[in-house]
N, C-alpha and C positions, 0 to 999 in steps of 0.2 A: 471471626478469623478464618475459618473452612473457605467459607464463600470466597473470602481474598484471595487464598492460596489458590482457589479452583481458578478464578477469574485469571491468576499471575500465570500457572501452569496452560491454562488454553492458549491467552495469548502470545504466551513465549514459544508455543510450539507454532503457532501460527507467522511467527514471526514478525507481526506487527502488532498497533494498534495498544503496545503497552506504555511506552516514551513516560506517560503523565506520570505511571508509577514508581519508574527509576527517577521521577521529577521529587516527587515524594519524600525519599530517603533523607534529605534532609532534617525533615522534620519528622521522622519513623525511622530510627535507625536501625530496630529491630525489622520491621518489614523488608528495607533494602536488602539487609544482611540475608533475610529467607531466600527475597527474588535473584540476588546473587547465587546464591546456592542452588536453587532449583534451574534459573539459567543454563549454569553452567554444565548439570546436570543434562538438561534436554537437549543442550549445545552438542553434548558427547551422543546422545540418541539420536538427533535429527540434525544434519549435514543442511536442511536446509536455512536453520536460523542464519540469518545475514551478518555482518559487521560492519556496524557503520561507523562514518568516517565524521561523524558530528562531535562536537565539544563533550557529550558525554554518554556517547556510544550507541546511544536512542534512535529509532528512527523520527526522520526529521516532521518538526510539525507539521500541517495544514493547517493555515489560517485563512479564512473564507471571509474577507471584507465585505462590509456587511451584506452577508450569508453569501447565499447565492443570486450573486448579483449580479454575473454576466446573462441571466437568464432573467431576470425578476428585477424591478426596481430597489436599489438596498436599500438595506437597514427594515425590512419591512418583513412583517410575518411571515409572506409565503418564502421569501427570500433567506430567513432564517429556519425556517421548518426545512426546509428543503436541502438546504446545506448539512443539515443534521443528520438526517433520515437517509442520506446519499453517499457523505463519506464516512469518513475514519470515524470510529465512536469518541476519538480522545479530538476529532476537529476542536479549531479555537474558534469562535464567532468573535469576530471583529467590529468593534463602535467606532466610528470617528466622533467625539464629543462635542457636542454644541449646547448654549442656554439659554430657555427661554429666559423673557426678563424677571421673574419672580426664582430663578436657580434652581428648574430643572431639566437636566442634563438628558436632550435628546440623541439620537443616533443618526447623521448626517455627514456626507461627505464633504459638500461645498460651503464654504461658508455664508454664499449669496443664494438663497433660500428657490430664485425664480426657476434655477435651471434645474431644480430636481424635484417639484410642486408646483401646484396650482395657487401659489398663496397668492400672485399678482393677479390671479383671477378673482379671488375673495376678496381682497383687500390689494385693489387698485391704486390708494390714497396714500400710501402707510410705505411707500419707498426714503430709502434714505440714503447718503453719501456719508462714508466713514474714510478715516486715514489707517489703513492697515498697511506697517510697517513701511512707511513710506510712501505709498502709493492713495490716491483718491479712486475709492470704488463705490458704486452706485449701485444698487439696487434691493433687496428685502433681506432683513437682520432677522436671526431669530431674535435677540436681546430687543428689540423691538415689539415683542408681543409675549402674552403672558401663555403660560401651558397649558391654559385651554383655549386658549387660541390657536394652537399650535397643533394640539389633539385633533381638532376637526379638520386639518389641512390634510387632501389627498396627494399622494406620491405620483411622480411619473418616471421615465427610463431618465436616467440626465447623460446618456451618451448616445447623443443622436444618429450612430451610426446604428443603433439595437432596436429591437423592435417595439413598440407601442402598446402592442395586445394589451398589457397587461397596466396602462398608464388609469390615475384615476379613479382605482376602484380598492387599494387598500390607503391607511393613513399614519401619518409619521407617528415612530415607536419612539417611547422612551426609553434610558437603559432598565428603568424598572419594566417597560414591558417585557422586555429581552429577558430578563433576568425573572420573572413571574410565568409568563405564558410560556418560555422553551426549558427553562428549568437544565439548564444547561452548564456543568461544570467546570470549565474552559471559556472566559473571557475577558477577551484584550481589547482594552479602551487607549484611544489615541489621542492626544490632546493637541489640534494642530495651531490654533492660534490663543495661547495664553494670555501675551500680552494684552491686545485685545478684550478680552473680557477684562481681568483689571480694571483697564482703564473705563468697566461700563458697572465696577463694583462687584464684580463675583470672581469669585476667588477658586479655581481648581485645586488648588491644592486642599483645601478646606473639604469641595465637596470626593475628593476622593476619598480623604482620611475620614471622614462622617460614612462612608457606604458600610452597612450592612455587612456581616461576616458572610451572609450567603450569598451576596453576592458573587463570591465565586472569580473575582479577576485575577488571574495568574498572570499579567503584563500589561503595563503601564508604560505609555510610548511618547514620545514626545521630538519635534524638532528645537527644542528649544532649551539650553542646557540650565539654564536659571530656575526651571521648574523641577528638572529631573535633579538639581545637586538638591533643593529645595525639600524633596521626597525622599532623598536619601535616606535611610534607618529609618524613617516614619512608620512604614508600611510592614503589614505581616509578612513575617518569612516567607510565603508561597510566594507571595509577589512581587515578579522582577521587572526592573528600569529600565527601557529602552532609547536610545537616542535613535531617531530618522531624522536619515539624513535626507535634503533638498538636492537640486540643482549642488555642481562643485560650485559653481561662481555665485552660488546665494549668500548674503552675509545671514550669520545667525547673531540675531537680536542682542543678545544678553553678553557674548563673547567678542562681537565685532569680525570675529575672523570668519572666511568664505569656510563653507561646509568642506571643499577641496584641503583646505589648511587642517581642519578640525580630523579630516579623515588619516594624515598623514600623524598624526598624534595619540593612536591608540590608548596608548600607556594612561594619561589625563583621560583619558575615557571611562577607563576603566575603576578608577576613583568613585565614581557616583552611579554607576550601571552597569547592566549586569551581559550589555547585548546592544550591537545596534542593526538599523537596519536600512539597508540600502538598495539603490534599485539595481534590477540584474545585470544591467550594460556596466555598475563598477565592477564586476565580478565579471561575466563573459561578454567584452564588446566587442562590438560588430560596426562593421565602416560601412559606409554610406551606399557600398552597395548590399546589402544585408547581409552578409558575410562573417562568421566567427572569427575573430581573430583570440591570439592565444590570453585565456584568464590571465589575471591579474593574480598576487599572491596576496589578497586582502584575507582571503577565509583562512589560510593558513596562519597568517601572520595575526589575526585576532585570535584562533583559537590559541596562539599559542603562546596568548597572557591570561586566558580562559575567558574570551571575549565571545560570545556567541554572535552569529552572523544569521542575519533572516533578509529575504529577500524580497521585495517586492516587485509589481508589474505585469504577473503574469494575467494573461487571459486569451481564453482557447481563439475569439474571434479578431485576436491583433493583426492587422493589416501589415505592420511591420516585423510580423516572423520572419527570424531568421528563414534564409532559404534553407541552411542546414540539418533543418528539419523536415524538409518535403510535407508542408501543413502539418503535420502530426504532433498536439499541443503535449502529449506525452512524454516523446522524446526531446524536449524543451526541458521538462523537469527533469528528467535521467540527467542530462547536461548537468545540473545544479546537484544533483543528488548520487548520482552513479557513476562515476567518471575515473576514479581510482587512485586519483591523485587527494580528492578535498570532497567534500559533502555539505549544505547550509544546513542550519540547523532548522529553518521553518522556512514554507512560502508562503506567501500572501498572495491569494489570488482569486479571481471574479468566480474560475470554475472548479470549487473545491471538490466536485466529485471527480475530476480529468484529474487532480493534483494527489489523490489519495488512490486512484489505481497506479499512480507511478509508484508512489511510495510500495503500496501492499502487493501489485502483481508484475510492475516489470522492472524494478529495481532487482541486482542479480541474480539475474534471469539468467546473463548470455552464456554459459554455460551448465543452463539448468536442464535435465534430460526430462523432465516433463515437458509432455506435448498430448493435444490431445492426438492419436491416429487420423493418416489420413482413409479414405474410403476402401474398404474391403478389407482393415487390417483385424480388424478386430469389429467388437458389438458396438464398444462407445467411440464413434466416428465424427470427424469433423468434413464440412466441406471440401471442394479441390479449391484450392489459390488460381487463380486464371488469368492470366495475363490480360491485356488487353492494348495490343500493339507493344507488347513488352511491359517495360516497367517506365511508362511515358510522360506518367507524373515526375518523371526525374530526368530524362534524357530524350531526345528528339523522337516518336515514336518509330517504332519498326528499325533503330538504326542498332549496329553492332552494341553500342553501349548499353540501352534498352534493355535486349537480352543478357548481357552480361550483369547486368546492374538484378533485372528479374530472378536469374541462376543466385546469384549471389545471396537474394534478398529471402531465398526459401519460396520462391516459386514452383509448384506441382506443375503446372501447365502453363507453355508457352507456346506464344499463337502468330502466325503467320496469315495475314490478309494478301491473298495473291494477287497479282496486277500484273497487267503485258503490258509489255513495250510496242510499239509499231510492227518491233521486227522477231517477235516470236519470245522475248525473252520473261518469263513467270520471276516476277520480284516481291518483296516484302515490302505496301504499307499500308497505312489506316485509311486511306482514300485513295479511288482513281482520279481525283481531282489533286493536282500536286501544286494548289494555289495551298493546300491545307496545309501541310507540314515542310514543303519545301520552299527552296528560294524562286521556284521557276517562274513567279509572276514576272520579276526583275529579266531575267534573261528571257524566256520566250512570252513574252506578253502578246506578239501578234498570233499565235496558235491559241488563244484563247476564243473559244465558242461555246454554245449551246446543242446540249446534247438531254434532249427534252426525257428519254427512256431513262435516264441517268438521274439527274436534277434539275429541277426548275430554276437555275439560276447560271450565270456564264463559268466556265472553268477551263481551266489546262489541264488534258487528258494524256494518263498515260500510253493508251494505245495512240497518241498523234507524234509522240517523240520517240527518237530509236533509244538504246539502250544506252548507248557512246551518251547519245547526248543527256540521256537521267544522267548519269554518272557524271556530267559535270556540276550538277543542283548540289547543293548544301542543304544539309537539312534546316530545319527552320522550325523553333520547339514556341509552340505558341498554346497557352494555357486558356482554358474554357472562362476564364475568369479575368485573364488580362486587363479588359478594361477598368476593372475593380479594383486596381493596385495588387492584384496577387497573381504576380508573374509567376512562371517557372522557373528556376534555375537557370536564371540570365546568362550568365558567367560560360554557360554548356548551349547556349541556343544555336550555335548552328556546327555542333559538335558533332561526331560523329561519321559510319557510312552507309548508304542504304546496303542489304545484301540480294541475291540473288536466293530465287528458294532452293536452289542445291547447295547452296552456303548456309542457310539456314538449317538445313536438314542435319548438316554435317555437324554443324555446331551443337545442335542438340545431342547427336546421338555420342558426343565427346562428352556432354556435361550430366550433372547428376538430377534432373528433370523425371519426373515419371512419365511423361509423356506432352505430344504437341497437339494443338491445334492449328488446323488450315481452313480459313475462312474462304467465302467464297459469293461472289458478287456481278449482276451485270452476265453472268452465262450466257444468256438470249441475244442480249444486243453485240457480247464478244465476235458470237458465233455468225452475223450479218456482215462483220466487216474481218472474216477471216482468218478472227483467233480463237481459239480452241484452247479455252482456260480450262477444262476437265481432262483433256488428254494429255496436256503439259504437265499437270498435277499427278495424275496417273503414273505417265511414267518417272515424273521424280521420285515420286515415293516409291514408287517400284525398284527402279537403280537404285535405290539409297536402302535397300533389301527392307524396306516400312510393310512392304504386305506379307512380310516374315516373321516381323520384328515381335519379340515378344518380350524381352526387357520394358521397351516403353510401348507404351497406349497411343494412338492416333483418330483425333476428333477431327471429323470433317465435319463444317458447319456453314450452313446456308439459310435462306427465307424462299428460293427458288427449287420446289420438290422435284422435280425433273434431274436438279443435281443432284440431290439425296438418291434419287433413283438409281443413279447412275453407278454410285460407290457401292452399291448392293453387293456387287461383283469382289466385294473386299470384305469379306466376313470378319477380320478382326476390326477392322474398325467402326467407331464408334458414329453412328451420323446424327446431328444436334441441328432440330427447323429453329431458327429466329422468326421469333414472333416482334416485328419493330412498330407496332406500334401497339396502346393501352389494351389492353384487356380483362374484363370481368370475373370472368368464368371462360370454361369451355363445354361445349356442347358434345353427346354421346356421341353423336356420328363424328364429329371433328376429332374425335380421342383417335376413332378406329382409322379417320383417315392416317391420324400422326402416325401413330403407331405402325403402320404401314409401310413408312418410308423412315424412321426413326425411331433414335433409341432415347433421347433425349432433346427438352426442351429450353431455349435460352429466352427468358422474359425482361422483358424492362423493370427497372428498379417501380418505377409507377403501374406496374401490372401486379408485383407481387404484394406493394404494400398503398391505400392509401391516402392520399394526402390531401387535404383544403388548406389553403391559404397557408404551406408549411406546418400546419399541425398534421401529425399521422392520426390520419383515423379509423384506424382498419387496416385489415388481411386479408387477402383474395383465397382464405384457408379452401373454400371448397374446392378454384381452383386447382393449385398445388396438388389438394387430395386427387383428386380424381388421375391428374397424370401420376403421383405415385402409388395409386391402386392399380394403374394401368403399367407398370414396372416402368414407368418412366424417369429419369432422373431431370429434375430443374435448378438450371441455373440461373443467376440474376445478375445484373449490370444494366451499368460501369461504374462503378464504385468508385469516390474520387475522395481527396482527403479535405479539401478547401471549405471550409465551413460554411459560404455559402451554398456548397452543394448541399446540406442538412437539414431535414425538417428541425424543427424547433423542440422537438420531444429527444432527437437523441445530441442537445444540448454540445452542440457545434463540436463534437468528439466522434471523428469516425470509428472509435470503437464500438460506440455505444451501435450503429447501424450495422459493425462485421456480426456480435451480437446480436441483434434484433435479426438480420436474415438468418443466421446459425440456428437462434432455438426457437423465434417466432414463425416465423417464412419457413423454416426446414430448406432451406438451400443447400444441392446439391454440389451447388460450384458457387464462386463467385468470381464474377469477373472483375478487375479492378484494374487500374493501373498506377497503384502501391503497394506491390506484394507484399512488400515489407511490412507495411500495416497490420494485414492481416495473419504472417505470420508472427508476428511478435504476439497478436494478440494470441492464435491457437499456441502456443510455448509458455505462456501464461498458466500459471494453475488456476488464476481465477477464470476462466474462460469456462471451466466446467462449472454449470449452475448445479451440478447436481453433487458435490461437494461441498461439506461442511465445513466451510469457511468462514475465517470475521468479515472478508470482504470480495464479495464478486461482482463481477462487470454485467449488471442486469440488462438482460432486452429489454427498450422503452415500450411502454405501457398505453397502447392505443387508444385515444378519448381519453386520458385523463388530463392531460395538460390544456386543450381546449376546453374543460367543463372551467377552466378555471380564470380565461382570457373575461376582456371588458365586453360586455354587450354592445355591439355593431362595429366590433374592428375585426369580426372576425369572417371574411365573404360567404357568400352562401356557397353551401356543398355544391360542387358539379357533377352533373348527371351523369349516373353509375358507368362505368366503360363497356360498351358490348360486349354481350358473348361471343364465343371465337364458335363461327361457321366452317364446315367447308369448302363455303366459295370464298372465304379468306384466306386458306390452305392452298386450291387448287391452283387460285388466280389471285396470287399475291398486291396485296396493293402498298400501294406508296406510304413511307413514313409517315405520321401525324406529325404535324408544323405545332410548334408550342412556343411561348414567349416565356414563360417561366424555365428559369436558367436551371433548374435540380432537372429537368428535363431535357434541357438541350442535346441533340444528337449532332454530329458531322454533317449530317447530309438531314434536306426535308421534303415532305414528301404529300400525298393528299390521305385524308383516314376513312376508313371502306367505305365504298359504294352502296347504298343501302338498297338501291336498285338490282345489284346483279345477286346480292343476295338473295333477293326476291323470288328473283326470275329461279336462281340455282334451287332454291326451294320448292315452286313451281314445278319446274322438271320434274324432281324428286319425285313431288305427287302423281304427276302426271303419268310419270314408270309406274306407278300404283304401290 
């Protein structure tokens, strides 16, 4: 009993991770009544235990379908290990039930065996045609083979939009594997086609009431109401009834009526179960442009027959995320969980460790005064938040919204990419090519040329249109992943107004910002056709009293040292070299060049950490070291929220990457263009690794997740990135061109010369 009370007391103060033991009480009346008392107790000591808005005051489960499955093929070992080991200690592991023909109950989604195994590869011969529930379907039964046939069948991913790595190399569990090798207290078994077996002689209902006490199933699910009234009082007190619901317009089997009918009927639900479960769009739908429209009062109206409500659907790499979430699979769950009105009581979802940081670290939160500091507040420091063209994951970039949306979002640093007009005028955006973010292909498409010092490809420049005519362009928000199905905020795509940088300036030093960045691009070629992007900048910031200014910070940031040179003249502020393309390391003389003309360095996300074939494998740590031995600070970017932008280790959750540059990288800034992201994530108490927590947002763990991929799906490593010279300092070269999208830049470019390296080497020697 000690131990109990210790284990109740931790996690009440932690505020999660206890739900299973107020689940309890039932059957411990004496325990509930301690955990009552001592609750309420710590409730009165610590302001931060939550309240939640669940059927019985709990925080809401995670259920991990089988395990972790958006990552790993389910229902399979590393799939269930991993699920465990990553979220909430009270996670449910989720079975979807199937039988082989001798009645043992594996763990499988689909009920046609080909799409999620190799069994049509083993057993070619052995297809067969069934009538389920109406329909004729074709193809391999598990009831069609015995369980050791079944045993030796390998898994593969069955949603072919995932990736393969990992197909073929582990083999179908049964629930006694589940339940033997994870020894895991929390499991929900789903029984999706009863009928069906019947009619091939095995009886679920039998083999449920036959399992084992250890087994351990606290929920029992089913779409099918004939099996769940069937189970009624059967089963031990721990284990609750679930109905899942289908499709509205599916009939269910046993009742005849559309799932839509059956939902409208709570009350008869409640008769034989204890809970059901449904997919997210009954509870928050979204119209066909992906858009929230307002819940529905299904949660309220079941909990308030004492119906509990779990949800299904979730998964961090859904193509059909709401837009209202700006990618972020987190704030997907807060929706379901945090919202103030209603709360579910569990999700169901692919990526159970993304579903248990919402639960443990950003469910009420938004009025939480933990944070970690941002830089120079204190010892324990977090990055600067840094814009990048605003906050452009959201709104067109560089336009009014951008920055107000950044201000809003808890942006430290907002950044300003300057650009002239024909006729003198310094404006804000993320290209001088305004094919990128504006409408001006449409309107001036004959002022489209090639301008080779620039990019290697045709564009519309802003130094070729006056300022009158920018300002009659629309902005034009067009997402690094569009052709993917994962637009940006459609509804806002050509929203917006570009601003001038004295509009810019103004606006900042109005809002609560610690300071700006002023990018800076193109100087050499500006200055051939008679603009003077350093002088313009100069004196805005100068009239806008910025070389005064000492509330906020000003980062001037370039790849052309001649303009670092230049701002010298400006000792408060801060000058930041862009390194654009990969890099390894950096070399002693190239530190003393940096350091010369700069205070800080900005690296590519593929410089600081990296990557083969999407797995992270590796730190560029000597790098990083040496610039922050050299009092350098670095930053890293473009941080984007879309899950294809992710390697596979930080498990398509851009926190898990704000994380991994925080306390792996040591990132001094990050650049992103979802401040929001990353502020949520530093407001978080889990964000501190170094707090004694039940649950923190771990940096992913370099080479481990490829030790674990199938042999020969995984490429071979590419050839380490050079070391940074300084004739890549002196005499910048062109961006590196990449086909892999975690890479993609706006602009592309050629990657160093190895020659003039050479040659600058030579010199060197030559001086002696």
């Amino acid at each position: 009993m000690p131990c109990l009370l210790s284990t109740i007391y931790s996690c009440s103060f932690d505020g999660v991770g206890c739900s299973f033991l107020i689940r309890m009480g039932a059957r411990y009346p004496l325990v509930l009544l301690i955990l009552l008392l001592l609750n309420g107790a710590n409730a009165a000591l610590d302001p931060r235990v939550p309240e939640w808005l669940t059927l019985d005051g709990g925080p809401p489960l995670v259920v991990a379908r089988g395990g972790f499955s958006g990552l790993f093929p389910e229902s399979t070992k590393f799939a269930y290990r991993f699920a465990v080991e990553a979220s909430l200690p009270d996670v449910v592991l989720y079975c979807d039930l199937q039988f082989s023909k001798n009645g043992v109950g594996f763990c499988r989604r689909e009920l046609r065996l080909e799409n999620s195994t190799l069994i049509s590869r083993e057993y070619p011969d052995r297809a067969s045609t069934y009538n389920v529930n109406g329909e004729d379907l074709y193809g391999w039964f598990s009831v069609d083979f015995g369980s050791n046939e079944l045993y030796s069948i390998n898994v593969i991913q069955d949603d072919y939009a995932r990736s393969n790595i990992f197909d073929g190399i582990l083999r179908m569990w049964s629930l006694g594997d589940l339940v033997d090798q994870i020894q895991h207290p929390h499991i929900w078994v789903n029984v999706e086609y009863d009928l069906f077996y019947l009619e091939h002689g095995l009886s679920t209902e039998d083999y449920i009431l036959g399992l084992p006490e250890e087994y351990s199933v606290t929920y029992v699910s089913s779409p099918e109401v004939a099996l769940l009234k069937s189970l009624s009082g059967k089963l031990r007190s721990k284990t609750k009834l679930i109905l899942r619901f289908l499709r509205e317009d599916v009939v269910e089997p046993s009742t005849r009526k559309t799932y839509g009918e059956l939902l409208k009927d709570l009350k008869s639900i409640k008769a034989y179960a204890s809970g059901i479960l449904v997919h997210k769009h009954q509870i928050w739908p979204q119209n066909k442009d992906k858009y929230l429209e307002p819940s529905t009062s299904l949660v309220k109206d079941a909990h308030a027959i004492g119906l509990e409500v779990h949800a299904y659907g979730f998964a961090n790499d859904d193509p059909n995320l709401s837009h209202n979430y700006s990618f972020d699979p987190s704030a997907e769950y807060l929706q379901f969980i945090d919202n103030s009105d209603f709360s579910v009581d569990g999700l169901l979802t692919d990526f159970s460790p993304t579903a248990s940081e919402a639960v443990a670290c950003f469910a009420h939160t938004k009025n939480n005064s933990y944070a970690l500091p941002p830089p120079g507040n204190a010892k324990k420091t977090r990055p600067l938040i840094i814009t990048h063209n605003g906050a452009s994951g959201i709104f067109s970039d560089s336009t009014d919204l951008a920055y107000q949306q950044a201000v809003k979002d808890g942006a430290d640093i907002i950044d300003c990419w300057v650009r002239m007009s024909k006729d003198g005028v310094p404006f804000c955006l993320g290209s001088t090519d305004l094919n990128c973010s504006t409408t001006a292909g449409n309107a001036f498409a004959a002022k489209s040329n090639i301008v080779n010092e620039i990019q290697n490809k045709s564009g519309i420049f802003s130094f070729d249109l006056s300022w009158s005519e920018i300002q009659t362009l629309k902005p034009n928000l067009i997402g690094p992943f569009s052709e993917e199905r994962l637009e940006r905020n459609p509804a806002a795509k050509n929203a917006g107004k570009l601003l001038t940088l004295d509009e810019f300036l103004d606006y900042a030093k109005s809002s609560n910002v610690s300071g700006i960045l002023i990018g800076i691009e193109h100087a050499p070629y500006l200055a051939t056709i008679g603009l003077d992007v350093v002088g313009a900048i100069s004196d805005a910031l100068a009239n806008s009293g910025y070389d005064k200014e000492t509330k906020q910070h000003v980062l001037i940031q370039s790849e052309e040292t001649p303009v670092l040179a230049a701002f010298k003249k400006f000792p408060k502020f801060k000058r930041v070299l862009t390194i654009e393309f990969d890099i390894g390391d950096v070399s002693k003389p190239s530190v003393v060049e940096i350091k010369e003309i700069a205070n800080a360095v900005k690296l590519r996300r593929s410089s600081a950490t990296r990557i083969n074939g999407y797995f992270l494998s590796g730190f560029t740590d000597a790098l990083v070291k040496r610039l922050h031995d050299a009092k350098m600070e670095v930053y890293v970017g473009v941080l984007k929220n879309e899950f294809m932008n992710l390697a596979f280790d930080y498990w398509a959750d851009p926190m898990i990457e704000i994380a991994t540059d925080t306390w792996s990288v040591v990132a001094d800034g990050l650049v992103t263009e979802f401040p929001g992201t990353a502020a949520a994530y530093f407001k978080s108490p889990c964000s501190d690794v170094e707090r004694n927590l039940s649950f923190i947002i771990h940096p992913a763990s370099a080479g481990e997740l490829v030790k674990l991929a199938a042999v020969g799906l995984v490429p071979p490593a590419p050839p380490p990135a050079p070391m940074l010279q300084p004739a890549d300092i002196l005499d910048p070269p062109l961006p590196l061109c990449t086909s892999q999208p975690q890479f993609r830049t706006s602009r592309c470019r050629l990657a160093p010369v190895a020659k003039a390296k050479a040659d600058y080497t030579a010199n060197l020697a030559a001086e002696g």
